[in-house]
N, C-alpha and C positions, 0 to 999 in steps of 0.2 A: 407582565414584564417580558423581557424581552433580552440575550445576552449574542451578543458576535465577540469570541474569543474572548478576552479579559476586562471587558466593557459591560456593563450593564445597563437597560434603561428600565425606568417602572414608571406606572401611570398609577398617582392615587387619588384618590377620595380627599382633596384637602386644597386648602387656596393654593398651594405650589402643585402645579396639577401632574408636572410631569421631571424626574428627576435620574440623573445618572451617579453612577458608582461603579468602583471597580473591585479587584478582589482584596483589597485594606484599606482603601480610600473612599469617603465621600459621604454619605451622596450629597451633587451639587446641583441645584435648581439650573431647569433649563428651559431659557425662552419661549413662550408660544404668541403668535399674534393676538391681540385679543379677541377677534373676530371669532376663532375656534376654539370653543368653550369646552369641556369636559372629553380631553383626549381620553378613550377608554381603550384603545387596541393596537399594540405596538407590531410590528413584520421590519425584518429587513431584508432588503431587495438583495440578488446574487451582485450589482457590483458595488452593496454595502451602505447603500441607503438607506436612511431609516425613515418608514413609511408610517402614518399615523391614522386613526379613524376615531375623527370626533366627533361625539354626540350619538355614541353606538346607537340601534336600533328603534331611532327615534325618524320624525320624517325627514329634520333639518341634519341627517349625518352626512361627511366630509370625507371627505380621503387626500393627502397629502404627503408632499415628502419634507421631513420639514427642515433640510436645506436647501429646499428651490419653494414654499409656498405660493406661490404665481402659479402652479402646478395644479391646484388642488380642483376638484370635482366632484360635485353632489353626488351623493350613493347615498338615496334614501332608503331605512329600514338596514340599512347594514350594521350584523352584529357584531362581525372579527375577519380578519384579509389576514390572507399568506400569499405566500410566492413560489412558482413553479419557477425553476433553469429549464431553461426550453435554450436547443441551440439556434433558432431563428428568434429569439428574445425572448424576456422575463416575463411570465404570465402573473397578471393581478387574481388572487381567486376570494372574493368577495362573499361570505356567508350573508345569509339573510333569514328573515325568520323564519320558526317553524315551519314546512309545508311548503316554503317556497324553493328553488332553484338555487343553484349558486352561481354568482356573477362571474363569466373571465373574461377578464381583458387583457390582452398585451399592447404592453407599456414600451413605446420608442421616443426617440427626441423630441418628432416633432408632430407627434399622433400618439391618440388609442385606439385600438383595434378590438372591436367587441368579438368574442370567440364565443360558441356554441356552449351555451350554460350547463352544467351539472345536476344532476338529481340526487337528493339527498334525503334518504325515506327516512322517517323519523328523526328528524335533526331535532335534537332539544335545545339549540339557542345556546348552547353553553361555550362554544369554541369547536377550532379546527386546526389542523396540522398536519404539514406535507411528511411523507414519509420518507426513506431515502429511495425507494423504489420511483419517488417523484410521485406520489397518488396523493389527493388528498383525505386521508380521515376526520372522521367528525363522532362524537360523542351521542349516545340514545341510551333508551330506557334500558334496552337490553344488551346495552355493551356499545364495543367501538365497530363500526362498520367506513365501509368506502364509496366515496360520491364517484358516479358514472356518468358518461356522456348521455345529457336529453336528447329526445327525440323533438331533432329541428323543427319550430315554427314558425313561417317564416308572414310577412303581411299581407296583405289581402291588393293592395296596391301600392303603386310608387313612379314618382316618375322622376327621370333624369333631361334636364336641357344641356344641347351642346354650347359653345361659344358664339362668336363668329367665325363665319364661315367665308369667306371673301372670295370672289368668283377672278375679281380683277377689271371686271368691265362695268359697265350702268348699263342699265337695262338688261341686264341677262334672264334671258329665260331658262330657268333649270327642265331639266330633264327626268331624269330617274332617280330613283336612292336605293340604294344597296345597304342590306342589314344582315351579318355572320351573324347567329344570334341558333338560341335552342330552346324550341318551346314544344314543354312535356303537353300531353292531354292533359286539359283539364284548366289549360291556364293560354293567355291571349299575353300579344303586343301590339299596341295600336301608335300612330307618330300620327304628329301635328306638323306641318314647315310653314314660316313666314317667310318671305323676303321684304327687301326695301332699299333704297338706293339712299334717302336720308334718313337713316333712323329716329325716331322726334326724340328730342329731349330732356324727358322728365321720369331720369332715375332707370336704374336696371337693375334686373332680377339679383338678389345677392350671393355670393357662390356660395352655399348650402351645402356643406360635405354631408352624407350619410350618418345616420344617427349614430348607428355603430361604429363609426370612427371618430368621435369626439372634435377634434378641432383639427384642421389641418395649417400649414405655413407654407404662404405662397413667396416666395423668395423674388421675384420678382414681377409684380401687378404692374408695373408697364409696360411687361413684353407680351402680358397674358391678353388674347381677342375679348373685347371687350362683351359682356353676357346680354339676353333680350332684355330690350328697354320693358318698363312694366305695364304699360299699353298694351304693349304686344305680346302678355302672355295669354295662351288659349285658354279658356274656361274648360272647353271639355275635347279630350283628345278621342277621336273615331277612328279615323282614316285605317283602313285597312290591309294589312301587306300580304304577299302569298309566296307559297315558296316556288323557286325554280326550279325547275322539273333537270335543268341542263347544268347546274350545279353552279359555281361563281360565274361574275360577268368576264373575267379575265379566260383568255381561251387557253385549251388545253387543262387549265388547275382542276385541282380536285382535293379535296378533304382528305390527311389520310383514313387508315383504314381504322374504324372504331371510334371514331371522331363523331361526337350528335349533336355538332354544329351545322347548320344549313344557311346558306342564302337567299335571302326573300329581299324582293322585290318592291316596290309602290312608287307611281307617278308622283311628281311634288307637285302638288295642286295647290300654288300659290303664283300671286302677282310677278311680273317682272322685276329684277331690281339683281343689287352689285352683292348686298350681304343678305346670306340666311340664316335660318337659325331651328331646329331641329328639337322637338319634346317627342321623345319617345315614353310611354308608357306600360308599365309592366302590371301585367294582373294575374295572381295564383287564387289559390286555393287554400293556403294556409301551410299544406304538408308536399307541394310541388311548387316550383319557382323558374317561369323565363328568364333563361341570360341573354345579355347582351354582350358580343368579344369587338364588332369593328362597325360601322358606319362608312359611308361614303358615296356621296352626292356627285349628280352626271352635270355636267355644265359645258356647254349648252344645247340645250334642247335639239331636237331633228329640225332641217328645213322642207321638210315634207310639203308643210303648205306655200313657200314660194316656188315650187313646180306645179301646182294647180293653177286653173284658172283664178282668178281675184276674185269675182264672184262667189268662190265659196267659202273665201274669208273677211269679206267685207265686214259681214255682219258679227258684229264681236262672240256674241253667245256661241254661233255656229266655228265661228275661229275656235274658240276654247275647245268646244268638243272634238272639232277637227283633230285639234293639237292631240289631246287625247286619246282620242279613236286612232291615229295614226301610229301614236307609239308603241303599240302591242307590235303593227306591223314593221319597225324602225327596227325594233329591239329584237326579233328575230333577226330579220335581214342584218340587220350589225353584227350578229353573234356572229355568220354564218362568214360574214366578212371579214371579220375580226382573225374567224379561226383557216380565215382563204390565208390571212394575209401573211401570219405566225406558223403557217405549216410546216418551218424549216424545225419548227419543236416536236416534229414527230420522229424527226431525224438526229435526233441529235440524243446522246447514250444519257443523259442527265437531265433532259426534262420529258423525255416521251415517257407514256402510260406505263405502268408495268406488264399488262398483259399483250404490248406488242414488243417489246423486247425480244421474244425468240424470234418473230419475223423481221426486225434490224437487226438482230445478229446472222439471218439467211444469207443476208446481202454481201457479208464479208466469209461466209465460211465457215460462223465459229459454231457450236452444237454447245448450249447451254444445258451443263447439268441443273436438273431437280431439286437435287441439294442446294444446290447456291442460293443465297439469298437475295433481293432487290440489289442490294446493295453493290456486291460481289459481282453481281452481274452488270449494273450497268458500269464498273470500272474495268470491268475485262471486255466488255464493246468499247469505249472508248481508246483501251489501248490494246487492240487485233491489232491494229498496223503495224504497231512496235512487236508485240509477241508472235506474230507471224513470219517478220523479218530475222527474228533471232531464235525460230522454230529451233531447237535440240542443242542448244546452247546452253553452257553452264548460266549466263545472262539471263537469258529467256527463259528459259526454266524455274529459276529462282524467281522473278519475276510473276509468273502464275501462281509460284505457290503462296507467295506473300500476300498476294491480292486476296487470294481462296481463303485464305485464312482470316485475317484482320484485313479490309478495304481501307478502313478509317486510320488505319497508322503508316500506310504504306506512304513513301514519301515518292519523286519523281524517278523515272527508270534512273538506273547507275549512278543515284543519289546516296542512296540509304547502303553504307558499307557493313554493317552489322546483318542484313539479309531482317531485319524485324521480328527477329527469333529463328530464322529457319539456316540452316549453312549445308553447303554441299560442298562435299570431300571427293574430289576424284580418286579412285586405289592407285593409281598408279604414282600420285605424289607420296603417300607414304611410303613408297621403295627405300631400305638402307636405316629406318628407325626402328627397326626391329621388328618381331614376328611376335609378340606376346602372347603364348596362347597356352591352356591348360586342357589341349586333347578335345575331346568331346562333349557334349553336353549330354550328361545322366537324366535317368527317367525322371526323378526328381525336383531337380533343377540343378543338382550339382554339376562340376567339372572335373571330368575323367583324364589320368593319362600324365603325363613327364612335363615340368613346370621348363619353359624353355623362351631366353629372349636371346635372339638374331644370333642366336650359335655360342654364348658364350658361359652360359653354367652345363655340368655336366662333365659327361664323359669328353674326352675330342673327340673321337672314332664314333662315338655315337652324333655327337652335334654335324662329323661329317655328313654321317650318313641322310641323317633330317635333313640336311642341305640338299645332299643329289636329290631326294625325292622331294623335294619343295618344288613346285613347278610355277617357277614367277608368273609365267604367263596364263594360268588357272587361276591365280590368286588376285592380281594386280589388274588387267589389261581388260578393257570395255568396260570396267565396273565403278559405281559409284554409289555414295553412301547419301540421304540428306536426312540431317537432323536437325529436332524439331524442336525446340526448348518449351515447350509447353504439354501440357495434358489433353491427350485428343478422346474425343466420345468413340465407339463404337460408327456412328457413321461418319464423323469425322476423317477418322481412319480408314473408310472404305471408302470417301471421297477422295483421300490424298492418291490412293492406293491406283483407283481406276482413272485419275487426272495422270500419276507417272506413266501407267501402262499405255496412254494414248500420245500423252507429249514426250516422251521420253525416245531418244535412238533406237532403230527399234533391234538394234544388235548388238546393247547394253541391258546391264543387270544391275539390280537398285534393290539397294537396301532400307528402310527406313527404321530411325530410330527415335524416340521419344523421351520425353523425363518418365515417362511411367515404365518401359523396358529395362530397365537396370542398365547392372554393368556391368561385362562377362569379358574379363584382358584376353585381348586381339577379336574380341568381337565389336562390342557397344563400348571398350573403353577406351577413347582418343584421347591423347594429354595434349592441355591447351584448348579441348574443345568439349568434353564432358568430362574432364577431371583437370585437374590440379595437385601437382606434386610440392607438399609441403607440410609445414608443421600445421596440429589439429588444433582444437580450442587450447590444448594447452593447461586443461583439468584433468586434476587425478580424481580417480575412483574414491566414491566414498564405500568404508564397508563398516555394517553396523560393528560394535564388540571389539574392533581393530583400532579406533580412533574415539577423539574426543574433543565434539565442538569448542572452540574457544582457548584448546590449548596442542592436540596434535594436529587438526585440520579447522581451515576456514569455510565456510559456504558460501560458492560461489565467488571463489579469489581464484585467477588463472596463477598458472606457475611463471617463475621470474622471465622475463627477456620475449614473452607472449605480445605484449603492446607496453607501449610509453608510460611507466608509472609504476608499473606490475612489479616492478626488482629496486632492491634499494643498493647503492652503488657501495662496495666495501662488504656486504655481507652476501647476499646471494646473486651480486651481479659484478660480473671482473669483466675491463677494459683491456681489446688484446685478445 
C-alpha cells in the first residue's frame, strides 16, 4: 500500500486487484487495463502520480502511471520503485532482484533519462524506501542499509549518424571534418562520410534515440533533415581522425583552461555530391568512454588541382590522391591565412589570448596587476581610453574600482548610479552635518574621550573651545573616503589599497571602508550611507522567569505600528 495525505491505495491478492480508501471511507475498486495483470508495487511521484509495477519480479514486469498508461514500460525482474525529488526532475528508482543494481531513471514529459544505477549489497527482495535525507534504503539479512552510486559501465561500442547535411550545391566536393570530441587512453573514435547528389529511394535509417533515454518526441519531422537512406548505411566504420596539434580550425580559439576536449581532424573521403551524411563511431573499454561535443564539415574542398598542370588530374585515381595529398598542404596554408586575415583579434581586449594581454595593455600605458583576473583585465584594456581620460576623477576612479572588483556586473561608464557596491564620499561634502566623534580609539577597540556632535551637547565654553581647535582644513580638504559594500579578502584589500595609491591624486588622502570594518561615529559611520536612522525590528527581549509564552509574550510578533498588520486599531494602535 501506498498513502499521499488522506488517500490510500492497496494492491491485493484478489480478482479487484488494486483498491483505494480513505481515513472512514471505502475501499473502492480501481480500474486497471487488462493488459496489466497483478499490480504488486504502488510509489507516488513528487507531482502526485500514482505510479504502479505490474507483475513484480517476474520477466513480463511493467511500470506505469496509471492516469496516463500509454506511459508505461517494461522493467523486467523489477521488485518495487520509489521516487527521488531531484530539482532537475523526479528520479524513478527501480529495485531489482537479489545481487542486482538498482534501476534510475528520470522521468520527464517527453523522455526517460536512464541515470547511473545503484549498488545494493545484500538486498533481500523484500522492498525499498526513500528516506527524507532523499537516499534510498532497502531491507537485508542484517538490517536496513543504503544503496550507493555503481561504478559506471559503460559499452564496448556505439555509434551515432548525423542528418542531412546539405552543402547547397551538386556536385560538391567536401573537404575536411572537424570533431570537439575527448578520447581517454584506451578508447578510439572512428567516422564514416557518404555523400550523394540523389539520395535513392528505398527507406532511411530510423531516428534510434539512445537506449538510455527511452523514447524521444520529435515535434516536428517535417522540419527535421531527412536521416541516411539504408543503402547507404556503412557496414564497418575505420576511417581515422587525428588530433590538431594548433587547436580548432577557427583562428585565434582555444579551449579554455581545464577543458579535455580536443579538435581532430579527417579528410571526407567520399564521392562528390550536394548532401552528406556522417557515422561516427565510438569504442571504449567498458570503464572509459569517448565523447563527442560538436561536428563540422568543410565545403568545398581546395582548388589546388585546378593550378596544376591537367595532366596530373586527368587520371581519376591520381586526381583522388592529389585531392588528398594536397589537403594536408591546404589546411596549413589556410590556418596561417585564416590567422593573417583575423589578426585584428590579437588586438582587440575581448578576444586576444590571455597571455598577451600585458603586451596590448603596453601599447596604451596601462600596468596590469597580478591580482587581476582574465576577466578584470581584459575590461579595464578595453576601457584605458575612458579611464585615462578621467585619470583622478571622482568618475574614473569609481570606474576602476567597480571594474577591479565585479567585471561582469559593471554596467557602461556613467550608467550605473549606485557605483555596483562601491561609493565615494568626498570630506569636504560632509562640512555642516556634524562632527560625530567619541575621542580616540582605545587599545581595545573601544572609544575614548567627550561624546560631541557639531558643537551642541555639552558644556558651551567647552563646545567653543573644540571648535577653535577643529581645524576644517585638516579634517575636510584633499580627503576622501570609498566604501565598499561588500567583504573583501585579505588580497583583495591590498589590491583595492595599492590600485588607490597609484590612481588616486597624488595630494589626496583615502580612506577605505568595508562591511567587515564596523562602525566608529565620525569615523566608518555615514547616515544614508552605512547606517540608517530609524526604528529597529521592533522586538522586545525575551527573558526566561519574566514572561510567559502564550500569555505575557508572543514568539516572534513585532511590536504594534512596526509593519502593516502588527497593531490592531482601538487597542494598541491610535490614529493621530
Amino acid at each position: 500500500m501506498v498513502a499521499r495525505q488522506r488517500v490510500v491505495y492497496a494492491a491485493l491478492d484478489a480478482p479487484t486487484a488494486l483498491v483505494r480508501l480513505d481515513a472512514r471511507r471505502g475501499p473502492w475498486p480501481v480500474e486497471i487495463p487488462a493488459q496489466f495483470v497483478s499490480p504488486a508495487r504502488l510509489a507516488f511521484a513528487p507531482d502526485g502520480a500514482l505510479w504502479v509495477l505490474a507483475a513484480a519480479g517476474s520477466a513480463a514486469a511493467t511500470v506505469f502511471p496509471l492516469d496516463q498508461t500509454s506511459l508505461a514500460f517494461p522493467a523486467p525482474f523489477s521488485t518495487d520503485l520509489v521516487f527521488l525529488n531531484d530539482s532537475a526532475g523526479p528520479i524513478l528508482v527501480l529495485a531489482r532482484m537479489p545481487g542486482d543494481d538498482f534501476l534510475r531513471i528520470r522521468i520527464s514529459p517527453n523522455a526517460r533519462e536512464e541515470m547511473p544505477p545503484l549498488t545494493a549489497t545484500s538486498y533481500d527482495g523484500r522492498g525499498t524506501v526513500c528516506t527524507p535525507d532523499q537516499r534510498i534504503a532497502y531491507w537485508t539479512a542484517k538490517g536496513l542499509r543504503y544503496a550507493v552510486a555503481a561504478r559506471l559501465k559503460y559499452l564496448d561500442t556505439g555509434r551515432v549518424t548525423t542528418f542531412r547535411l546539405d552543402s547547397g550545391d551538386f556536385f560538391t566536393t567536401w573537404g575536411r571534418i572537424f570533431l570537439d570530441a575527448c578520447i581517454p587512453d584506451g578508447t578510439d573514435l572512428r567516422i564514416h562520410c557518404v555523400a550523394a547528389d540523389e539520395p535513392p529511394d528505398d527507406g532511411a535509417l530510423p531516428r534510434t534515440p539512445p537506449a538510455n533515454l527511452g523514447s524521444i518526441v520529435i515535434t516536428r519531422p517535417d522540419l527535421s533533415p531527412p536521416m541516411i537512406p539504408l543503402s547507404l548505411v556503412p557496414d564497418t566504420v575505420d576511417d581515422d581522425v587525428y588530433r590538431r596539434d594548433t587547436g580548432p580550425e577557427t583562428p585565434w580559439v582555444r579551449f579554455p583552461a581545464g577543458d579535455l576536449f580536443r579538435t581532430y581532424e579527417a579528410p571526407i573521403l567520399s564521392g562528390p555530391g550536394r548532401y552528406l551524411w556522417v557515422t561516427v563511431e565510438l569504442r571504449g573499454n567498458t570503464r572509459s568512454t569517448p565523447r563527442l561535443r560538436a561536428i563540422r564539415a568543410e565545403h568545398p574542398a581546395h582548388d589546388y588541382l585546378r593550378r596544376l598542370p591537367k595532366t596530373y588530374s586527368r587520371d581519376e585515381q591520381k586526381a583522388d590522391f592529389l585531392l588528398r595529398y594536397l589537403a594536408m598542404v591546404e589546411g596549413e596554408l589556410g590556418d596561417w591565412e585564416a590567422r593573417s586575415v583575423l589578426r585584428r583579434a590579437l588586438i582587440e581586449a575581448t578576444s586576444a589570448p590571455g597571455e598577451i594581454l600585458p603586451w596590448l595593455a603596453g601599447f596604451l600605458g596601462l600596468v596590469l596587476d597580478e591580482r587581476w583576473s582574465v576577466a578584470v583585465r581584459r575590461k579595464l584594456i578595453a576601457e584605458a581610453t575612458f579611464l585615462f581620460r578621467f585619470r583622478g576623477t571622482v568618475a574614473g576612479l569609481l570606474r576602476f574600482l567597480e571594474i577591479s572588483l565585479d567585471p561582469s556586473s559593471v554596467t557602461e561608464p556613467f550608467l550605473s548610479q549606485t557605483g555596483n557596491g562601491v561609493v565615494i564620499v568626498e570630506n569636504y561634502r560632509l562640512r555642516g552635518i556634524g562632527g560625530a566623534l567619541l575621542g580616540e580609539q582605545g587599545p581595545s577597540g573601544s572609544v575614548l574621550g567627550t561624546f560631541r556632535i557639531g558643537g551642541t551637547l555639552g558644556d558651551p565654553s567647552a563646545n567653543l573651545a573644540a571648535a577653535a581647535t577643529d581645524d576644517a582644513f585638516a579634517s575636510h580638504a584633499h580627503r576622501f573616503i570609498v566604501l565598499i559594500q561588500q567583504s573583501l579578502s585579505q588580497e583583495q584589500s591590498d589590491m583595492i589599497q595599492h590600485l588607490l595609491d597609484v590612481r588616486r591624486p597624488a595630494h589626496t588622502l583615502v580612506q577605505v571602508c568595508t562591511v567587515g570594518a564596523g562602525m566608529r561615529v565620525g569615523r566608518g559611520l555615514l547616515i544614508g550611507l552605512t547606517s540608517i536612522i530609524g526604528r529597529t525590528d521592533g522586538f522586545t527581549r525575551f527573558q526566561l522567569g519574566s514572561s510567559v509564552l502564550g500569555r505575557g509574550a508572543v514568539l516572534g510578533r513585532a511590536l504594534a505600528g512596526t509593519f502593516p498588520g502588527a497593531g490592531v486599531l482601538g487597542r494598541d494602535t491610535h490614529v493621530g
